[in-house]
PDB file of N, CA, C and O in Angstrom, chain B, residues numbered from 101:
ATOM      1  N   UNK B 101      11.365  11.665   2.343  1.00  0.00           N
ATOM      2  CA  UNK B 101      10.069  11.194   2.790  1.00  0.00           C
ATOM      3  C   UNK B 101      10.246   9.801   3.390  1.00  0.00           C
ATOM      4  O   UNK B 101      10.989   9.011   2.807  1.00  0.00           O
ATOM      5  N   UNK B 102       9.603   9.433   4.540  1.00  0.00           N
ATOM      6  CA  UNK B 102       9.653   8.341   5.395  1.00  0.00           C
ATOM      7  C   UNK B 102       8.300   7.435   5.148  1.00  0.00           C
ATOM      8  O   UNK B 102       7.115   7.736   5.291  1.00  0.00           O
ATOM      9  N   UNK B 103       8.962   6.139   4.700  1.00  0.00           N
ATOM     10  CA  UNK B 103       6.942   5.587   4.585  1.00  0.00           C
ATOM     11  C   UNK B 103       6.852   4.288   5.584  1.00  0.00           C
ATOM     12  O   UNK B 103       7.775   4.122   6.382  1.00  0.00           O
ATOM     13  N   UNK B 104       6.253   3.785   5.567  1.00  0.00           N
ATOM     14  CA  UNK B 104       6.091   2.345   6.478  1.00  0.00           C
ATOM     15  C   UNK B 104       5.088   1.679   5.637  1.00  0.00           C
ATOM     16  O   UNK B 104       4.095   2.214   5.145  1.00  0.00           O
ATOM     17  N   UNK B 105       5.468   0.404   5.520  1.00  0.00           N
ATOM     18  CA  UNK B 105       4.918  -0.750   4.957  1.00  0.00           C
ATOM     19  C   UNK B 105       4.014  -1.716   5.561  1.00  0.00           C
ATOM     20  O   UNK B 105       4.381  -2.679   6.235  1.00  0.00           O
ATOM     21  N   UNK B 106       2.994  -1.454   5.325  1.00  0.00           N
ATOM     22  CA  UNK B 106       1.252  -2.100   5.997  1.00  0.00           C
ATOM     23  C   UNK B 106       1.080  -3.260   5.408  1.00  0.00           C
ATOM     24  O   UNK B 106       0.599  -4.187   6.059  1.00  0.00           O
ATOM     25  N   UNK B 107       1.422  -3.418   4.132  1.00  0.00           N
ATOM     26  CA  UNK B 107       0.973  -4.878   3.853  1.00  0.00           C
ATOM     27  C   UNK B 107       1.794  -4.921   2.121  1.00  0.00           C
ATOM     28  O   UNK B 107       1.982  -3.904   1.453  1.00  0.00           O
ATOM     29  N   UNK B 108       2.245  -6.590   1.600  1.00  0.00           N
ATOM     30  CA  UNK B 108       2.872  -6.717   0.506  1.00  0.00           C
ATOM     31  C   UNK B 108       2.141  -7.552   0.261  1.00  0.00           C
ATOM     32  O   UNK B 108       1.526  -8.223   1.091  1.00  0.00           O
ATOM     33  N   UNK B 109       2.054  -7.708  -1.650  1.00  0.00           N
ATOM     34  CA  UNK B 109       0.654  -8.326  -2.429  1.00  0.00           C
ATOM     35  C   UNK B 109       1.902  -9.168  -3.580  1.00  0.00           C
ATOM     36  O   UNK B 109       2.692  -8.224  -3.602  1.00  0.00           O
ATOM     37  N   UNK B 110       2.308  -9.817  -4.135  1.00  0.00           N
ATOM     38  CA  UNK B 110       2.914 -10.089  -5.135  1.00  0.00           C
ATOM     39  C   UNK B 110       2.270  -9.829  -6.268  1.00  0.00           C
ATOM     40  O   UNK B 110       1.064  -9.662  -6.446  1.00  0.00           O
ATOM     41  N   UNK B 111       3.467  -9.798  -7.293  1.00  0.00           N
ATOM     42  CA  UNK B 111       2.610  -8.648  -8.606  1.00  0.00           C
ATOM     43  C   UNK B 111       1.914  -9.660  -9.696  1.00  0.00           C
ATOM     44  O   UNK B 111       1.425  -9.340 -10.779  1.00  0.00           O
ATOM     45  N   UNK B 112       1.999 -10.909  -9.140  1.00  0.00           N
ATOM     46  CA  UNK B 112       1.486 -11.883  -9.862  1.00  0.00           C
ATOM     47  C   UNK B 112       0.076 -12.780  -9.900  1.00  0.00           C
ATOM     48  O   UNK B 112      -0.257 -13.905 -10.271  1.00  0.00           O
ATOM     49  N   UNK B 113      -0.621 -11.483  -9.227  1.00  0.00           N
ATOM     50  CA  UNK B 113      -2.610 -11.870  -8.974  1.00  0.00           C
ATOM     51  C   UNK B 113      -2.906 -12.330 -10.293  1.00  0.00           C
ATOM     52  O   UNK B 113      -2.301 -12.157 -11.352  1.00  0.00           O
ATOM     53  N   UNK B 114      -3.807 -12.863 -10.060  1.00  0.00           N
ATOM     54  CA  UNK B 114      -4.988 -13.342 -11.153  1.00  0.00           C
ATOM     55  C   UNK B 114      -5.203 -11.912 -11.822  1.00  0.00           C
ATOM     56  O   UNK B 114      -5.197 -10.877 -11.155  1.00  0.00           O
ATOM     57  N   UNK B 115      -5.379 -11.945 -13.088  1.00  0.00           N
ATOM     58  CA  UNK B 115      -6.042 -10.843 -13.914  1.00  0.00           C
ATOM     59  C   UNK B 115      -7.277 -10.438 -13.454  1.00  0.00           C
ATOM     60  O   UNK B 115      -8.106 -11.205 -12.964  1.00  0.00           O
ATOM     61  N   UNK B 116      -7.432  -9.127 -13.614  1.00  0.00           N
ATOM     62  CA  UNK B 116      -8.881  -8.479 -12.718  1.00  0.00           C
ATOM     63  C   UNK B 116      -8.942  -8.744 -11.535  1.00  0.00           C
ATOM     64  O   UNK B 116      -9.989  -9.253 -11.134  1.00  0.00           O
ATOM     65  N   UNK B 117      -7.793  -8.477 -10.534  1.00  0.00           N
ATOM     66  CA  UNK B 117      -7.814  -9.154  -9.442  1.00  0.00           C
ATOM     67  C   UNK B 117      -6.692  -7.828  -9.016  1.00  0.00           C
ATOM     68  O   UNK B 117      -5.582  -7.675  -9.526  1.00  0.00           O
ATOM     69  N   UNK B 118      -7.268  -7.013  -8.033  1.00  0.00           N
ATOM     70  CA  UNK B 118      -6.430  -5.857  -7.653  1.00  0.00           C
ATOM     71  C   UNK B 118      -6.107  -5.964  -6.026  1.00  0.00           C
ATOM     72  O   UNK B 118      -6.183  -4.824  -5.566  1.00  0.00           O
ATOM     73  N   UNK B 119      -5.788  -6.884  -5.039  1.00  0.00           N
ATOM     74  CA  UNK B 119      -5.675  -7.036  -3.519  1.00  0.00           C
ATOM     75  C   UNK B 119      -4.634  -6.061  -3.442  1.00  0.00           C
ATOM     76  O   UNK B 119      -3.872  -6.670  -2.692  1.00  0.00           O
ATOM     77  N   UNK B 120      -4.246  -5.329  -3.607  1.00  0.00           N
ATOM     78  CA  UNK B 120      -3.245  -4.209  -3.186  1.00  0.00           C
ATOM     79  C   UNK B 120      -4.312  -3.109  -2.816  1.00  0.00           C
ATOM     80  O   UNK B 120      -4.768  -2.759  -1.728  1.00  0.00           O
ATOM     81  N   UNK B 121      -4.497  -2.781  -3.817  1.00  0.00           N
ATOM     82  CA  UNK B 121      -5.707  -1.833  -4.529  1.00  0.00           C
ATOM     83  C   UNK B 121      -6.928  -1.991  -3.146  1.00  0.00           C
ATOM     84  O   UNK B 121      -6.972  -1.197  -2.206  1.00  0.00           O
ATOM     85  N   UNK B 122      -7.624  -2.900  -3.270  1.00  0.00           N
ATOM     86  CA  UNK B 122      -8.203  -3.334  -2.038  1.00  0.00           C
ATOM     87  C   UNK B 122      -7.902  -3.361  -0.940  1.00  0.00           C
ATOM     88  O   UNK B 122      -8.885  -2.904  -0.358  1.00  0.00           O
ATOM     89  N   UNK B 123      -7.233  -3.579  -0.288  1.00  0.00           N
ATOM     90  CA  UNK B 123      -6.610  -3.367   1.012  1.00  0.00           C
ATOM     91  C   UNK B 123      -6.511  -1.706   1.373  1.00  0.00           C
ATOM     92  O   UNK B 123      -7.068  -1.078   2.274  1.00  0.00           O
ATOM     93  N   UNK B 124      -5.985  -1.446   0.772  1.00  0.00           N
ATOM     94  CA  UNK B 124      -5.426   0.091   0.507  1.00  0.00           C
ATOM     95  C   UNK B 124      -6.958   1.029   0.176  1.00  0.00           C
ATOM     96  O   UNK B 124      -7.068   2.221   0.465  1.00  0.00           O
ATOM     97  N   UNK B 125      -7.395   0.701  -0.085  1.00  0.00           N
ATOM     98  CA  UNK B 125      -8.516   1.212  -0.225  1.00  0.00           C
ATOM     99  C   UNK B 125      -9.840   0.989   1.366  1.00  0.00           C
ATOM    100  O   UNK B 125     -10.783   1.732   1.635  1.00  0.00           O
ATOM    101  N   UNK B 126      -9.397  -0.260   2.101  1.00  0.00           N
ATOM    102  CA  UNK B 126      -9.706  -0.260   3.106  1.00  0.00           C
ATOM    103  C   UNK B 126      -9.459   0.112   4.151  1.00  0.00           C
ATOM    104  O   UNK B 126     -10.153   0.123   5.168  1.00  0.00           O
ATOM    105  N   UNK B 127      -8.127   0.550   3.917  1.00  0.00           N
ATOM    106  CA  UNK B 127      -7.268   1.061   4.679  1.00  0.00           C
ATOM    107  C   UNK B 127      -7.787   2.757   4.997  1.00  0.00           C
ATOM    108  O   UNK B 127      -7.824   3.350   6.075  1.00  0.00           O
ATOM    109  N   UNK B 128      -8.112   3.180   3.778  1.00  0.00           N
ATOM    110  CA  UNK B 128      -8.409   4.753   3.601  1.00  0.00           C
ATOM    111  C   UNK B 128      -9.900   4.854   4.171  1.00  0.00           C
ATOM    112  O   UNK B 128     -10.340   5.888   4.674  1.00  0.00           O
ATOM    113  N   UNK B 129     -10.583   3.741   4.045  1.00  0.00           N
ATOM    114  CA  UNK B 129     -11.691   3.991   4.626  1.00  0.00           C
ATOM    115  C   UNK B 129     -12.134   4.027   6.336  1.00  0.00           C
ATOM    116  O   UNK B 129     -13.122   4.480   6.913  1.00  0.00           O
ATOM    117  N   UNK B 130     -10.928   3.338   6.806  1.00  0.00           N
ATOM    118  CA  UNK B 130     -10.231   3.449   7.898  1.00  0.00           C
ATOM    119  C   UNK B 130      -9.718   4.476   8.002  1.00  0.00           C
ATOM    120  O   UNK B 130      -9.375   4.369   9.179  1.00  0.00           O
ATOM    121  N   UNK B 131      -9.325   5.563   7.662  1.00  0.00           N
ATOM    122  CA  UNK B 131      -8.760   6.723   7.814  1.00  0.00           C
ATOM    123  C   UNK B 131      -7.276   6.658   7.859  1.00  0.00           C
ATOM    124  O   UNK B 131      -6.562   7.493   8.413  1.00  0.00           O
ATOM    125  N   UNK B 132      -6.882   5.620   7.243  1.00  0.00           N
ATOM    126  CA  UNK B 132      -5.533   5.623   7.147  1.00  0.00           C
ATOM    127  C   UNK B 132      -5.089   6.261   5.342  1.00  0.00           C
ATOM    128  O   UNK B 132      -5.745   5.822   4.397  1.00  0.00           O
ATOM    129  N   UNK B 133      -3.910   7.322   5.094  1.00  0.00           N
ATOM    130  CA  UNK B 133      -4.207   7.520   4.122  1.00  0.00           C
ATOM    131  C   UNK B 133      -2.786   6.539   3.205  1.00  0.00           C
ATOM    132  O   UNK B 133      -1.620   6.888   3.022  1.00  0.00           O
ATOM    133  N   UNK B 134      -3.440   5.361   2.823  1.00  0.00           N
ATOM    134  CA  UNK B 134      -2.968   4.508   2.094  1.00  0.00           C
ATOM    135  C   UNK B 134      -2.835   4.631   0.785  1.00  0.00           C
ATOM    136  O   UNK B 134      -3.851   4.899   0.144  1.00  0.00           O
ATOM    137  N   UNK B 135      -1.455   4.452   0.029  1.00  0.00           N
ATOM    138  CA  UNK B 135      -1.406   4.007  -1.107  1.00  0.00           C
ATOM    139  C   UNK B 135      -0.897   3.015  -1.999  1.00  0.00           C
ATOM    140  O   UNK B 135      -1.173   2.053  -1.283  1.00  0.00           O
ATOM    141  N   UNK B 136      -0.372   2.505  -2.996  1.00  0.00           N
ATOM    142  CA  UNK B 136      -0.097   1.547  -3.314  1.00  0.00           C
ATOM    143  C   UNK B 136       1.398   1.905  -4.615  1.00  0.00           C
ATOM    144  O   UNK B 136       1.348   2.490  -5.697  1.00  0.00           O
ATOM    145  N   UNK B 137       2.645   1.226  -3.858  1.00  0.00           N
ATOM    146  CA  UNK B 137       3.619   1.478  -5.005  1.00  0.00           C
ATOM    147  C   UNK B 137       4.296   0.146  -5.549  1.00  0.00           C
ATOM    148  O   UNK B 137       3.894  -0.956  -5.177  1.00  0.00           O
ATOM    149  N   UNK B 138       5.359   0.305  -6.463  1.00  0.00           N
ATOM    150  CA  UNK B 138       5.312  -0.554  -7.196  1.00  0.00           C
ATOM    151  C   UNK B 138       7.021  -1.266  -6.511  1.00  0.00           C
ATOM    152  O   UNK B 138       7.747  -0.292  -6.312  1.00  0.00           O
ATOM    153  N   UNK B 139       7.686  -2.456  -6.178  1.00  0.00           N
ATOM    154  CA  UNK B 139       8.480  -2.538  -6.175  1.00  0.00           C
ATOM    155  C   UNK B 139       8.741  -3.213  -6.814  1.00  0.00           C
ATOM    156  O   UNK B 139       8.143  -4.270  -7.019  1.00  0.00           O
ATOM    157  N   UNK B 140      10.110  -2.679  -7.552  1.00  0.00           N
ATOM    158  CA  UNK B 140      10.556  -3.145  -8.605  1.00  0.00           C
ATOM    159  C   UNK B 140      11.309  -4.683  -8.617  1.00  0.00           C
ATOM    160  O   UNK B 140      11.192  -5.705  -9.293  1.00  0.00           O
ATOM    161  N   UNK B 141      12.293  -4.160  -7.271  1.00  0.00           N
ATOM    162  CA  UNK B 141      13.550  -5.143  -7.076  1.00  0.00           C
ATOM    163  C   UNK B 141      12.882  -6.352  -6.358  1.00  0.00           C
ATOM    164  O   UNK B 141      13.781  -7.192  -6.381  1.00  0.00           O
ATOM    165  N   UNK B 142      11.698  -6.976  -5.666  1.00  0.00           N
ATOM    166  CA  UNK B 142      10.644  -7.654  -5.190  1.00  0.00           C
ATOM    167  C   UNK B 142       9.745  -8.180  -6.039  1.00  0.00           C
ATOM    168  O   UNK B 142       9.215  -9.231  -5.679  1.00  0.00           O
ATOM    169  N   UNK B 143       9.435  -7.711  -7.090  1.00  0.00           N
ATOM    170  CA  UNK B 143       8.183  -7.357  -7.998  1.00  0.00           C
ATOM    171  C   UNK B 143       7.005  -7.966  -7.396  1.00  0.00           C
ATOM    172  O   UNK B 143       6.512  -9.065  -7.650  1.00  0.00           O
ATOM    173  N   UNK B 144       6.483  -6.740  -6.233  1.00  0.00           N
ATOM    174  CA  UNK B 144       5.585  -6.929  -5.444  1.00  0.00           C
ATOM    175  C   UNK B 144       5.406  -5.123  -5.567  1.00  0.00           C
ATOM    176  O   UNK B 144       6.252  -4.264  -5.815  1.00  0.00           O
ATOM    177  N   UNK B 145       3.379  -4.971  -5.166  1.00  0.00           N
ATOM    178  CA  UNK B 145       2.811  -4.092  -4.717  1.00  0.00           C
ATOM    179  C   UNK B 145       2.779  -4.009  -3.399  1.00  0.00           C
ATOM    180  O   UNK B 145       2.142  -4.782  -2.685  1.00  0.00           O
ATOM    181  N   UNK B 146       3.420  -3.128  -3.029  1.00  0.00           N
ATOM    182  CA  UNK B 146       3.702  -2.493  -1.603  1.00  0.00           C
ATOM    183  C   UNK B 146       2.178  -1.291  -0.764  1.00  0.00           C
ATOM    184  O   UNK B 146       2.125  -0.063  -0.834  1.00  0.00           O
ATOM    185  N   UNK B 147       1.505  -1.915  -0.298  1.00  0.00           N
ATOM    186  CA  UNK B 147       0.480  -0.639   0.395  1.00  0.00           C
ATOM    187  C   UNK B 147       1.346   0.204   1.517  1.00  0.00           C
ATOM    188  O   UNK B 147       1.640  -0.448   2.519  1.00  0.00           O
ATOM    189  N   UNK B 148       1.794   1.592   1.470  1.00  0.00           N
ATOM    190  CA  UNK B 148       2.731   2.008   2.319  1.00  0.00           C
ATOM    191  C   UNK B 148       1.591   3.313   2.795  1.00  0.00           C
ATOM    192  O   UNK B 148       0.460   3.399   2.316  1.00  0.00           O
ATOM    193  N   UNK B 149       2.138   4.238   3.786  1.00  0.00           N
ATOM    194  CA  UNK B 149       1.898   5.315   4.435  1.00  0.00           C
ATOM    195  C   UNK B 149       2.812   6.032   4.561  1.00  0.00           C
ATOM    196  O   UNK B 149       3.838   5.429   4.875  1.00  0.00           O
ATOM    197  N   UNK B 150       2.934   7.290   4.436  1.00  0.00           N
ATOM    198  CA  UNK B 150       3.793   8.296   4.596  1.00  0.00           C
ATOM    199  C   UNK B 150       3.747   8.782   5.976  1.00  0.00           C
ATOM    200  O   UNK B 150       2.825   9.391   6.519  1.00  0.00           O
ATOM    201  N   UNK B 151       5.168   8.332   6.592  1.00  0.00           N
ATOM    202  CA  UNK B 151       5.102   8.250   8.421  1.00  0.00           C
ATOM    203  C   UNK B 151       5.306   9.806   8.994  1.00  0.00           C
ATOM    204  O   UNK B 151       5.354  10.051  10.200  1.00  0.00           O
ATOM    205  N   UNK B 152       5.420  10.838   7.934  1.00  0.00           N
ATOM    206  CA  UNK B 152       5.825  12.325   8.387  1.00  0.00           C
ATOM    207  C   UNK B 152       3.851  12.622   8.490  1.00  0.00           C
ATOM    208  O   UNK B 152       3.395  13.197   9.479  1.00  0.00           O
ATOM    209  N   UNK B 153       3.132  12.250   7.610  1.00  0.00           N
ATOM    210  CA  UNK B 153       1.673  12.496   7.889  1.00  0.00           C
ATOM    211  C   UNK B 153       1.338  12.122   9.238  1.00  0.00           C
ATOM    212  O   UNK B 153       1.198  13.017  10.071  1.00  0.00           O
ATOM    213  N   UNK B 154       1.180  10.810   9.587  1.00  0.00           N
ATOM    214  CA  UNK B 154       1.164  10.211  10.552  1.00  0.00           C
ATOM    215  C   UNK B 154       1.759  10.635  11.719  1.00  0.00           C
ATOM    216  O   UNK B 154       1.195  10.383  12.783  1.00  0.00           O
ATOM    217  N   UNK B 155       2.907  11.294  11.702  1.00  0.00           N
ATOM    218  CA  UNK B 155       4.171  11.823  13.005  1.00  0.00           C
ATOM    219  C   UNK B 155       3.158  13.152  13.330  1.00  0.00           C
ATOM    220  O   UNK B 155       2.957  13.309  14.534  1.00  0.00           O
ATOM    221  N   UNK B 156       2.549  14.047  12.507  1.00  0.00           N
ATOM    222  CA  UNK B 156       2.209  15.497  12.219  1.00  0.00           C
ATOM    223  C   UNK B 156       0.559  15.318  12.771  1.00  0.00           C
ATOM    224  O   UNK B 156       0.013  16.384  13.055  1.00  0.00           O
ATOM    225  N   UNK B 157      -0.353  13.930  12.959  1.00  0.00           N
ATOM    226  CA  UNK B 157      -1.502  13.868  13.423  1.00  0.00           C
ATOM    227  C   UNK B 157      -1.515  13.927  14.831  1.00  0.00           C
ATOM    228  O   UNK B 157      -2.583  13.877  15.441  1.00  0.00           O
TER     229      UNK B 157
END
């Protein structure tokens, strides 16, 4: 699976404070179908897209 990276959040927000989550969620409302993963080796939230969806529209 091929993804592309829309936007990076560091995993160190304020408590109750989700800007990954948000974005990504704006993103979908945009019709982009956004989600949010975890990188480990960064320790940052990654909002990515799966570019085979995108290739297939």
């Amino acid at each position: 699976m091929r993804t592309k990276v829309l936007e990076r959040f560091p995993a160190g927000a304020p408590r109750g404070s989700w800007p990954a989550e948000e974005y990504a969620a704006r993103c979908r409302a945009e019709g982009e179908p956004a989600t949010v993963v975890m990188d480990l080796r960064s320790d940052a939230f990654l909002v990515v897209v799966d570019t085979a969806q995108e290739e297939a529209a």
